[in-house]
N, C-alpha and C positions, 0 to 999 in steps of 0.2 A: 232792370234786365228784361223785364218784360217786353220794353224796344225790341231787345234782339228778337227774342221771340215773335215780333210779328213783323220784325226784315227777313226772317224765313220766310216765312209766306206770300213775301213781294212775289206779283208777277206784271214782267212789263208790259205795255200795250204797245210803246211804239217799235218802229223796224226800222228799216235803216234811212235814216232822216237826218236832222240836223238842227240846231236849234236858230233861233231867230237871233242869235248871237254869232251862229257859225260853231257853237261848241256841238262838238259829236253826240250824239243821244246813244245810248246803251244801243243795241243791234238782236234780231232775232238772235243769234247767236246764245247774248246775254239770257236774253227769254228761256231759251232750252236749257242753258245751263242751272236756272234758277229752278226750273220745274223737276232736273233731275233729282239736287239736290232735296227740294221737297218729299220726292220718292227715297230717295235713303235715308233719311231723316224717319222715314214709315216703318223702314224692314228692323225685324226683327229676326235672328238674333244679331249683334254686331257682326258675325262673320258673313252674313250676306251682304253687307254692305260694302265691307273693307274695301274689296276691288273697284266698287264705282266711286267710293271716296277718294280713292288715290286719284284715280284716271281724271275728276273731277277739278282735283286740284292742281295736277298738272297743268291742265287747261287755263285755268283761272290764272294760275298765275303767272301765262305767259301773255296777259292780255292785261296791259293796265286800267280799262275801262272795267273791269272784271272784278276790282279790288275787294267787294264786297260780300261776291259768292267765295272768292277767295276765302277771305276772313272769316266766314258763318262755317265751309266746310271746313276749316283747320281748327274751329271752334270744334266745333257736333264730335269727329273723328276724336278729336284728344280727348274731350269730356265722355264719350261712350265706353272710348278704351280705360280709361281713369275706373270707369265705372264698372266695368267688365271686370275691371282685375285688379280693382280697389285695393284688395286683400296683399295682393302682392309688391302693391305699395307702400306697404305697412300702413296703411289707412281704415279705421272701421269702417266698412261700405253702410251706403245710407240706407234706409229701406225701400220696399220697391216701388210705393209712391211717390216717392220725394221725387220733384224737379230739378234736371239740369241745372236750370238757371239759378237754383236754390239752395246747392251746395255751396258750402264755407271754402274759399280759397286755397286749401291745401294742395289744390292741381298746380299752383304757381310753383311749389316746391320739387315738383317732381317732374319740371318739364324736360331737362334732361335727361332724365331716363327712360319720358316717353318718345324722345326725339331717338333717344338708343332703339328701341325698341320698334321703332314706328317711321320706318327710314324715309316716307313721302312726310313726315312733318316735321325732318329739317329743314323742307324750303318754305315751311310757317315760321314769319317773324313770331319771336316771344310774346308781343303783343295781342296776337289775334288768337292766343291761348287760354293767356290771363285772362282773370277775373277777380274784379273788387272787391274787396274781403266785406265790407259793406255796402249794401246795393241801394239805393236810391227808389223811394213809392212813386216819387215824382221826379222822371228825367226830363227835362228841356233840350229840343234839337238844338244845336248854333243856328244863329244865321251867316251865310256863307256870303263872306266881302268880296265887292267885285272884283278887285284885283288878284284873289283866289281863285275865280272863276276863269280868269285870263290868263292864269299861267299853270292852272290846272295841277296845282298842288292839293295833292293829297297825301296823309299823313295820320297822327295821332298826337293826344296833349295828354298827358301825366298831371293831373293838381292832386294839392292837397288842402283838403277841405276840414273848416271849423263849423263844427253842428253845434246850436244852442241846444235851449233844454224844449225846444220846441221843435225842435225836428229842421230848421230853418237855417241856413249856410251864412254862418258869421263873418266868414272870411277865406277867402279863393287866392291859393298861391300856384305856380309853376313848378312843379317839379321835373318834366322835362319835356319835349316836343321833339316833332321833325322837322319840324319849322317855327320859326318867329312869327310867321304872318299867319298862322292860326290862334297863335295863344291868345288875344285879346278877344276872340268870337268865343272861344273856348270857356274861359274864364267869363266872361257874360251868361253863357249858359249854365256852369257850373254854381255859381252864386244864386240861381231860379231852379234846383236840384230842391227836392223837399227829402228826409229820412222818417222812419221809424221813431217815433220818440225812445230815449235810452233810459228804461227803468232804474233808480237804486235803490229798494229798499221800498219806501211811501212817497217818494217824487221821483223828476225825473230831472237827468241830468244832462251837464253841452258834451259833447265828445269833439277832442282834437284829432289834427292829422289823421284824416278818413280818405283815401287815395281814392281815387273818381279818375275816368278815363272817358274824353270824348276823341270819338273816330270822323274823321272827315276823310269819306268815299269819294271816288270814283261819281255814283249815281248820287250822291246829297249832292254835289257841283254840277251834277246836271239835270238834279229837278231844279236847281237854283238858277239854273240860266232859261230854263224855258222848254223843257224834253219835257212829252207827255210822257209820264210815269203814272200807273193804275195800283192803289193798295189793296189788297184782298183781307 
């Protein structure tokens, strides 16, 4: 998770260009929308933010080149609110150092209620909500196939993952996509996924079925075709 955390931080360099493929490179547009996002990710308390979060993802997600501010704001929003008012999710809130990215997946259980509650985060897929009840020390990007590149699918892959007693992915299955023509980039990356080793007792043990989620953006197909993209 710590990926996500430093796809917040993306800022693009390019403007409005094209790539040496002809595939569309993100747009100033993209750039402002990223930088906002940055900025409400800063304020403090959650209710200054609220209204540029909504407004943001409106935007985002009427622009499919956009997928990713999309996805990061319907993250940040549900995880802040979750947090804000833990309690009233019947959830013990974490303390007030703990990390976003750090909390145990009980947010997946309560996305309807924040969708009740949080009427711009019914047009957040469940997806870009969730989070993996175990998180990976070492994620690997895919690499993105050209024929993905060409028809500009983007999406997400569901696996599920068998961890040795070494922290090491025994074995990479599908459990669900948006498409077929990711799931093999998918599962290539998911099997190069390292964990936590899983203590029991005085050794350590393999853990099965560990759900792992790779996202293919908008902007991963088009660092992959040739858009200058700049990482901060």
């Amino acid at each position: 998770m710590k990926v996500q955390i430093t796809l917040l931080s993306l800022l693009l360099a390019c403007g409005l260009e094209a790539s040496a493929s002809d595939f569309p490179c993100p747009d100033e547009q993209s750039r402002e929308l990223y930088a906002k996002l940055k900025e409400l990710n800063a304020l403090h308390p959650l209710s200054r933010a609220e209204h540029g979060y909504s407004e943001l993802i409106e935007k985002a997600s009427k622009r499919p080149m956009d997928d990713l501010p999309f996805h990061q704001a319907c993250f940040w929003l549900a995880s802040r609110t979750f947090r804000t008012y833990c309690s009233d999710y019947g959830y013990e809130c974490p303390s007030a150092g703990a990390l976003i990215m750090e909390w145990p997946a009980q947010i997946n259980d309560w996305i309807p209620e924040l969708k009740a509650n949080v009427p711009i985060l019914e047009s957040c897929p469940d997806a870009y909500i969730q989070t993996d009840a175990k998180l990976p020390i070492v994620r690997v990007a895919p690499v993105v196939p050209r024929e993905v590149i060409d028809k500009r699918i983007t999406g997400w892959v569901v696996m599920t993952l068998d961890v040795d007693e070494f922290g090491k992915v025994a074995d990479a299955q599908v459990t669900s996509s948006t498409s077929s023509l990711l799931e093999t980039p998918a599962l290539e990356a998911g099997r190069r996924f390292r964990y936590q080793k899983e203590p029991v007792g005085d050794r350590f043990v393999a853990v099965k079925d560990v759900s792992a989620t790779v996202h293919f953006h908008f902007w991963s197909l088009a660092e992959a075709a040739g858009c200058s993209l700049s990482y901060e």
